[in-house]
NUBA-912372 format. One record per residue (C-alpha): chain; x, y, z. Coordinates in steps of 0.001 Angstrom, whole numbers, padded with zeros to 6 digits, always signed. Layout:
N
pt cadena A	x X	y Y	z Z
...
! end
This chain:
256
pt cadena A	x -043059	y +025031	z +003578
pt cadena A	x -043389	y +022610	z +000694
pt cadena A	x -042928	y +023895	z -003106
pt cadena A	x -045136	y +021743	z -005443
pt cadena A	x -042938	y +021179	z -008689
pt cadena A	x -044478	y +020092	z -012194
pt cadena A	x -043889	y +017312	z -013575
pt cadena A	x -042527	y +018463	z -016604
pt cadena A	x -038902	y +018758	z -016906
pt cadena A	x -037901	y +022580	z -015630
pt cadena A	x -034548	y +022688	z -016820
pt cadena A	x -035400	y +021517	z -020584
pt cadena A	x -037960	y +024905	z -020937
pt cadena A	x -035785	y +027350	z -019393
pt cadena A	x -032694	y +026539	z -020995
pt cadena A	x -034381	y +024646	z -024607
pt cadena A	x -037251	y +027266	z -024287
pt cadena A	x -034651	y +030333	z -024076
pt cadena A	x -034864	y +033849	z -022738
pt cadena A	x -038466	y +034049	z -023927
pt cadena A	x -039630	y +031025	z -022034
pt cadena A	x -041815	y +032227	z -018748
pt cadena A	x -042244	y +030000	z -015493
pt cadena A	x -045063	y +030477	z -012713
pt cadena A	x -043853	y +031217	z -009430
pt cadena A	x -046619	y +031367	z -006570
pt cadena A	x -045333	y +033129	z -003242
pt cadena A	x -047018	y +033201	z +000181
pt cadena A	x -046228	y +036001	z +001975
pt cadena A	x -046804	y +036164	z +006317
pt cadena A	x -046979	y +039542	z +007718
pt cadena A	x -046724	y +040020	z +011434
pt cadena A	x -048609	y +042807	z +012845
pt cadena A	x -046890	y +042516	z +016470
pt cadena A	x -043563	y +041880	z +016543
pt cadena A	x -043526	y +041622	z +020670
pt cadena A	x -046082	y +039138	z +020765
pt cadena A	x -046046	y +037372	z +017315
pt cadena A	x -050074	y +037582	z +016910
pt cadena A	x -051999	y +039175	z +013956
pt cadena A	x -050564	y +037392	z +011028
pt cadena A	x -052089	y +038336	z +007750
pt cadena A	x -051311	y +035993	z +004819
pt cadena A	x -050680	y +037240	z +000850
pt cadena A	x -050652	y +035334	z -001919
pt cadena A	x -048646	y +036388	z -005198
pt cadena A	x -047775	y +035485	z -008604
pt cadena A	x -044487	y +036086	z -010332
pt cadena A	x -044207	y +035373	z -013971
pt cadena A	x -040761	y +035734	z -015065
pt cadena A	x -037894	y +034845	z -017709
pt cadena A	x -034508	y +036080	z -018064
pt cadena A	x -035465	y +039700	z -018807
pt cadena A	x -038832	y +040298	z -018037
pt cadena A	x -041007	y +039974	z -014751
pt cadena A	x -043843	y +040959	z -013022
pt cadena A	x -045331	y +039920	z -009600
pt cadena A	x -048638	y +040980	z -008511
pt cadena A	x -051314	y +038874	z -006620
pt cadena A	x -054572	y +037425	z -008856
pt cadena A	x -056764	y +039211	z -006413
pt cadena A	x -055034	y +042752	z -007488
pt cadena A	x -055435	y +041366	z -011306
pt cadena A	x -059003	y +040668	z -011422
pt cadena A	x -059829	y +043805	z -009456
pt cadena A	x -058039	y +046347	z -012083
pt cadena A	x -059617	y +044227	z -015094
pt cadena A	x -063050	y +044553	z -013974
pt cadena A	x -063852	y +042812	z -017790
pt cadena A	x -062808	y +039523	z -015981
pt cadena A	x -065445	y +036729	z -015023
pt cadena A	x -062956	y +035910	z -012342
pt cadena A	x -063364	y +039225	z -010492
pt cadena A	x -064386	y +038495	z -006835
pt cadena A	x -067819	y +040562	z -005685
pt cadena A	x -069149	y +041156	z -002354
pt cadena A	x -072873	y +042523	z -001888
pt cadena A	x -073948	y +045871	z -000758
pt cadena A	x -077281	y +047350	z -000756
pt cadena A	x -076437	y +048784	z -003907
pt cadena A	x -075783	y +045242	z -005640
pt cadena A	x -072384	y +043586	z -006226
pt cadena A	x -069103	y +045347	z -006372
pt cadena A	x -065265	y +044509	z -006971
pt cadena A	x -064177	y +043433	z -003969
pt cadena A	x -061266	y +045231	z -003175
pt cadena A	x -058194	y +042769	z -002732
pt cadena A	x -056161	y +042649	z +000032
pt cadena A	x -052961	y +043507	z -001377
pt cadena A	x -052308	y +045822	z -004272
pt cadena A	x -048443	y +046079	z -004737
pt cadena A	x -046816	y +044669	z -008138
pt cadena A	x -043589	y +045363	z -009652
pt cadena A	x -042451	y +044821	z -013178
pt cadena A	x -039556	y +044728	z -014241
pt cadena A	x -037704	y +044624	z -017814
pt cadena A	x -034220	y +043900	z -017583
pt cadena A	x -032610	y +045876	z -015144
pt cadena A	x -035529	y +048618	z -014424
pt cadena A	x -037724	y +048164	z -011841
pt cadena A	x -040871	y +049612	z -011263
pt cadena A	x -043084	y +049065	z -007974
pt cadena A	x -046799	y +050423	z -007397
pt cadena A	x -047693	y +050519	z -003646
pt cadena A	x -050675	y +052136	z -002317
pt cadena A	x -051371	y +055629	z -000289
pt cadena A	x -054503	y +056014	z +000916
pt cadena A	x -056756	y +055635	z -002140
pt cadena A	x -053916	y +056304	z -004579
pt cadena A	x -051784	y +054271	z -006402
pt cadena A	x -048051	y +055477	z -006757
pt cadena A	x -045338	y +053655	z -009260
pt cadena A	x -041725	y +054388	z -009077
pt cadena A	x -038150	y +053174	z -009843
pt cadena A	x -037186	y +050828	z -007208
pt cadena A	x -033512	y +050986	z -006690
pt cadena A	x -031233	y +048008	z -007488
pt cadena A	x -030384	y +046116	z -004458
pt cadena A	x -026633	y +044809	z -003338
pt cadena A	x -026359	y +041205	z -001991
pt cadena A	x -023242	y +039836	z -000212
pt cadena A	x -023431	y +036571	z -000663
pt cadena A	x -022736	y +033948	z +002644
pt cadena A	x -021910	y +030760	z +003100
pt cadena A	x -024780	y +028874	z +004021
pt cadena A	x -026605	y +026552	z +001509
pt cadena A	x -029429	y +024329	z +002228
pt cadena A	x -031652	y +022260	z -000508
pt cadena A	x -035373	y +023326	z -000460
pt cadena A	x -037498	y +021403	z -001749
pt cadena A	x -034231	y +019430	z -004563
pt cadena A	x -032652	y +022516	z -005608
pt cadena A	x -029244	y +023227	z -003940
pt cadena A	x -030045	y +026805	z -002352
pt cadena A	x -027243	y +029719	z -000784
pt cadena A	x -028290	y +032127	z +001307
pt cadena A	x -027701	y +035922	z +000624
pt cadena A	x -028144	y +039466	z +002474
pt cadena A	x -028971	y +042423	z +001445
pt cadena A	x -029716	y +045904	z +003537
pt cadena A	x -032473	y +048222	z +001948
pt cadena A	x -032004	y +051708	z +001052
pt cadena A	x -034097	y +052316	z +003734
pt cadena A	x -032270	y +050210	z +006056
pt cadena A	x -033875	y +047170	z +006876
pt cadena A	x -031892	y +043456	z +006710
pt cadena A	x -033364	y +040717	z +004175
pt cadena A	x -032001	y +037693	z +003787
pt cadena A	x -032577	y +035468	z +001103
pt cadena A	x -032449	y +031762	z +000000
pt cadena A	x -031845	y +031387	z -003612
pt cadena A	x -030864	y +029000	z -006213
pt cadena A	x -028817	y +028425	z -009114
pt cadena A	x -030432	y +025514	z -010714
pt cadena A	x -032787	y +028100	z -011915
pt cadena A	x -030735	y +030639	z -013634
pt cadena A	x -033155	y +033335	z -013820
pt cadena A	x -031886	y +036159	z -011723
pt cadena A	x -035453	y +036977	z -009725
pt cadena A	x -037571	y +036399	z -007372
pt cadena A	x -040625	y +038164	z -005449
pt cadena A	x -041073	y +041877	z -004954
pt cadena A	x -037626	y +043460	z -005395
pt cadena A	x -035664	y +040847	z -004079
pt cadena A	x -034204	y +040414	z -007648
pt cadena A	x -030137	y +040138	z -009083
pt cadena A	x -029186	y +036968	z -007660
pt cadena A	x -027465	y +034113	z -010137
pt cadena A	x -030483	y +032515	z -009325
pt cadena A	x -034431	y +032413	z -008705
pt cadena A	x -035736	y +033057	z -005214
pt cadena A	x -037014	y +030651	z -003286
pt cadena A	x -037442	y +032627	z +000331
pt cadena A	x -037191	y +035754	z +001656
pt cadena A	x -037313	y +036823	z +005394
pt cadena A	x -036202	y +040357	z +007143
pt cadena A	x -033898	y +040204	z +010601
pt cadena A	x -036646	y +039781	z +013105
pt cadena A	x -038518	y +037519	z +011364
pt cadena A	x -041891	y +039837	z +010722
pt cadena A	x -041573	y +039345	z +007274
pt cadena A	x -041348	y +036095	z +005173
pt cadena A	x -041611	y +035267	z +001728
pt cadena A	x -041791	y +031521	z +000276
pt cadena A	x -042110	y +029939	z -002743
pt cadena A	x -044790	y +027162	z -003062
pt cadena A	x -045329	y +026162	z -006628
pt cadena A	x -043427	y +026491	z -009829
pt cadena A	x -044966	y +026026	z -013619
pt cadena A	x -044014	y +026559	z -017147
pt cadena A	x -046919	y +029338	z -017776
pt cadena A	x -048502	y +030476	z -021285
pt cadena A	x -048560	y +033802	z -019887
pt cadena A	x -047733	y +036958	z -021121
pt cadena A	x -045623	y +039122	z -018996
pt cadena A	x -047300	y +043084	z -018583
pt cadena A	x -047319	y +045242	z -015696
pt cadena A	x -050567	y +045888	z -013857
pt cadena A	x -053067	y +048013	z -015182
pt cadena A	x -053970	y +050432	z -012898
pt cadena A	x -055609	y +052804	z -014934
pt cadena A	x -055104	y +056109	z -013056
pt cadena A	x -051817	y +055301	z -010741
pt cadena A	x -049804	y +058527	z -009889
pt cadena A	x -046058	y +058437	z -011652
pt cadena A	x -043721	y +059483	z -008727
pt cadena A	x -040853	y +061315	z -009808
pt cadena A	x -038389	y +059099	z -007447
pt cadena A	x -038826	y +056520	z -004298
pt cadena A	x -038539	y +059232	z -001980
pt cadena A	x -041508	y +061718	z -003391
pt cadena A	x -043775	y +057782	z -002505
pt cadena A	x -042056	y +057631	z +001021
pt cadena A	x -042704	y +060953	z +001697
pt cadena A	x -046510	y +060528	z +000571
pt cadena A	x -046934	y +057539	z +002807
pt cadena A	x -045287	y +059364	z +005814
pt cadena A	x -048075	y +062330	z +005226
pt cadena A	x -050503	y +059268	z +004855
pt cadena A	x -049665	y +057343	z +007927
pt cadena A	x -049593	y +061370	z +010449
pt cadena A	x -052377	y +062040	z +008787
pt cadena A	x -054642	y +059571	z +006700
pt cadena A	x -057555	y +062022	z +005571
pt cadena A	x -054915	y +063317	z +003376
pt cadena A	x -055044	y +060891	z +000503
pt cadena A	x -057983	y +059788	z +000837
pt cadena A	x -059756	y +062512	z -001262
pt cadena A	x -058324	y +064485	z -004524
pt cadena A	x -054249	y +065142	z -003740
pt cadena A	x -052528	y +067942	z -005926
pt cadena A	x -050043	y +066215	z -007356
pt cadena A	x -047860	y +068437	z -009794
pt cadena A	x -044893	y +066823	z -012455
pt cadena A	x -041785	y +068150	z -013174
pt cadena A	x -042632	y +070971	z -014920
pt cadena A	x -044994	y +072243	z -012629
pt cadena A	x -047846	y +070949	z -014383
pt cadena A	x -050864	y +069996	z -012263
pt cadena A	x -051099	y +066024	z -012668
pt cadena A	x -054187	y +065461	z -009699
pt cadena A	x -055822	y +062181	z -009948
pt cadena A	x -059768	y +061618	z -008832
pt cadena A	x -059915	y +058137	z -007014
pt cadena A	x -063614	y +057697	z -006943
pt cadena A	x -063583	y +053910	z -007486
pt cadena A	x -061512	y +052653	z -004444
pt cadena A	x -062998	y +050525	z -001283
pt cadena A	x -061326	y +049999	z +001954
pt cadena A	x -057748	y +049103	z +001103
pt cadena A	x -056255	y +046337	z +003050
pt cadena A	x -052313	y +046752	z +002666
pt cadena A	x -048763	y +045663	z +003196
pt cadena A	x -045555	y +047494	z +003393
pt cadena A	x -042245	y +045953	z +002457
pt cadena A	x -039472	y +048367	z +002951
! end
């Protein structure tokens, strides 16, 4: 996998530039379906902008779609003239200094929640990707899945994409045990940017990460659940339902 590098000198606008200085990192992300027989790869694309506090990685397709004021926003035709076209992946995560928050899809909802910090032991491999001196690290999940991850310290920005984050350094790839997930890095810019979290406009504010993993275990029994108008209550008992009238067919990834 090849990382295309700008010409203009990194190091000068992270370091010169300071804390408020954002670089453009652009992931690819290969999901296979079929672990047995390795077929039914889907590929993601995705965008983290980042500096030493602030981040937030999302995929442009996601981006147009929620800021349907964009000229950029894809359309496909129907018999009822052009829609959105629904992207295939949704998920983004922002995060300002150490809280993260994720939005992943159920059904036709959105649900955001804090993501919980992960803990890396560090190993002793190291390998250069593309000029930068890389180590690898692991990490298990809180739901109990091996990552590993290739990151490096001659970008001092402790982040990388979706919430493989707290490294010394940025993150250049990411890959679980068995290989059915992998992450990599394939450009990196000074951006003009500003860093935000994606606008959803009607996502559903989980009280924790298990209230979403216990939605998408409903979802994946029984799909016809959340794909009309789910109660959803806060935590005061408070009805807090949201009416999803806007989504098309969602094509999405999970990364535990």
């Amino acid at each position: 996998m090849r990382i295309k590098i700008s010409v203009f000198p990194i190091f000068g606008f992270i370091f010169i530039g300071g804390q408020t200085a954002v670089m453009e990192i652009n992931y690819e992300t290969k999901i296979i379906q079929d672990s047995i027989h390795k077929s039914q790869i889907n590929l993601y694309a995705s965008t983290l902008l980042c500096n030493n506090l602030e981040s937030s990685y999302y995929s442009r397709e996601a981006k147009a779609f929620y800021n349907r004021n964009s000229k950029r926003t894809p359309t496909i035709s129907t018999n009822y003239g052009a829609i959105p076209k629904y992207p295939k992946s949704v998920i983004s995560v922002y995060k300002n200094k150490e809280n993260l928050v994720v939005s992943m899809p159920v059904g036709r909802y959105i649900f955001t929640y804090d993501e919980p910090q992960l803990k890396w032991e560090i190993l002793n491999e190291r390998k250069d990707i593309r000029g930068f001196k890389s180590q690898l690290a692991k990490t298990i999940t809180d739901t109990g899945e091996t990552f590993f991850a290739w990151f490096t310290d001659d970008i001092a920005i402790p982040d990388g994409p979706f919430r493989f984050k707290g490294l010394s350094g940025l993150v250049l790839e990411v890959y679980n045990k068995n290989r059915t997930i992998e992450i990599y890095a394939t450009d990196i810019r000074k951006s003009e940017e500003i860093i935000e979290p994606l606008n959803y406009g009607n996502d559903v504010k989980a009280k924790s990460k298990k209230q979403f993993l216990e939605a998408r275990k409903n979802y994946q029994e029984n799909p016809s659940i959340y794909n009309g108008n789910m109660r959803v209550f806060d935590e005061n008992g408070n009805e807090t339902t949201k009416k999803m009238t806007d989504r098309i067919k969602s094509y999405t990834i999970f990364l535990d």
